[in-house]
C-alpha positions as CSV (number, residue, x, y, z in Angstrom):
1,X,7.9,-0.2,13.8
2,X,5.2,-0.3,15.7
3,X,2.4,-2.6,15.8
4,X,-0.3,-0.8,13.9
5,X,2.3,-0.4,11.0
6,X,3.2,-3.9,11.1
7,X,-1.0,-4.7,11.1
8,X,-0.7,-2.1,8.4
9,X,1.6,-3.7,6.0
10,X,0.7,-7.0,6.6
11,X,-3.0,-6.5,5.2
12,X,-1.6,-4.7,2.4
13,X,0.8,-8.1,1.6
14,X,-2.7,-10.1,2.1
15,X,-4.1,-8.2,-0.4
16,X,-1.5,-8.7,-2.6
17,X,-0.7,-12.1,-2.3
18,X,-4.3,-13.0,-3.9
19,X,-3.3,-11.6,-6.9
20,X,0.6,-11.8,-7.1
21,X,2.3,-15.7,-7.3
22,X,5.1,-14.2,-5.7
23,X,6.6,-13.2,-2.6
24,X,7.1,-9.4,-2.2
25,X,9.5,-7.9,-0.4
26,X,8.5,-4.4,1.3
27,X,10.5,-2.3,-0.4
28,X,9.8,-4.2,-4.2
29,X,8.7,-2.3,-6.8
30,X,6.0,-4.4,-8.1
31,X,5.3,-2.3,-11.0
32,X,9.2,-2.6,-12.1
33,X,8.1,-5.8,-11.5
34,X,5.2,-5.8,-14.5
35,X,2.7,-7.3,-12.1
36,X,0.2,-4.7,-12.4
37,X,-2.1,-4.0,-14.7
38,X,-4.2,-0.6,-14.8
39,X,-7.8,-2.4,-13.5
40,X,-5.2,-4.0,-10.6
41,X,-4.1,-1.0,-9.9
42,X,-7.2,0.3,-9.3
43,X,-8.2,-2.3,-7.1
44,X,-5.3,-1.3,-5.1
45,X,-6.9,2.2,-4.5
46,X,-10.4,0.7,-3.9
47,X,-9.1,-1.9,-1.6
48,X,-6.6,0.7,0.9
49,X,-9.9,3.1,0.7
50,X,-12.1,0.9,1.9
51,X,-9.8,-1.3,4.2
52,X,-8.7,1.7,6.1
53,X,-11.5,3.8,5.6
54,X,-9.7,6.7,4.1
55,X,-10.4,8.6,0.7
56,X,-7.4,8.4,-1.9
57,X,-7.5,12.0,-3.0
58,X,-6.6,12.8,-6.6
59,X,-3.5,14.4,-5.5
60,X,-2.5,10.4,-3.7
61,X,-2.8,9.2,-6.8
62,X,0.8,9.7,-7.5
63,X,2.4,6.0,-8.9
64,X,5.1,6.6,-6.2
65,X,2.4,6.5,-3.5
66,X,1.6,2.5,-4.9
67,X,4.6,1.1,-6.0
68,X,5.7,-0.8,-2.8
69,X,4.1,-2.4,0.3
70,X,6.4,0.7,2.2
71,X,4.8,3.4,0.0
72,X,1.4,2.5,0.3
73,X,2.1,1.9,4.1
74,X,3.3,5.7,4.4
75,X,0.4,7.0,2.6
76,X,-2.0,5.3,4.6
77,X,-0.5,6.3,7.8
78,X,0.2,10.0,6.5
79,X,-3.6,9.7,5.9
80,X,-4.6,8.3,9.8
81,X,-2.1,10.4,11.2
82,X,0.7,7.6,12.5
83,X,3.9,8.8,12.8
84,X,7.1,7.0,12.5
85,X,8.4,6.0,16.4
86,X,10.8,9.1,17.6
87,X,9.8,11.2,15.1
């Protein structure tokens, strides 16, 4: 992982841990998890928009892209163009 993906996920867990009393794991399903409301969950969109500077298209909206600190972290670099190390 390099160190723009670990930058990457760790202000998506800051932005999560205002809102969430737990601890999430990277991979955790946090709407398995029932912590997320629909007005959260659009916070989430707002807040990766803004933070990265990148549009969510209505295509990204797919609950799959949101569910984890991994998925959002993929979408966000599929959107900047980061790849994966050795891909």
């Amino acid at each position: 992982m390099t160190t723009t993906q670990k930058t990457t996920r760790g202000k998506i867990r800051a932005f999560l841990d205002r809102f969430f009393q737990a601890e999430i794991k990277d991979d955790q399903d946090f709407f398995a998890l029932g912590l997320v409301n629909s007005l959260f969950a659009m916070q989430l969109v707002l807040f990766v928009e803004k933070e990265f500077s990148i549009a969510v298209n209505d295509d990204d909206l797919d609950i799959d892209n949101f569910r984890t600190i991994n998925a959002i972290a993929r979408l966000i670099e599929n959107k900047l163009g980061i790849q994966e190390p050795g891909l």
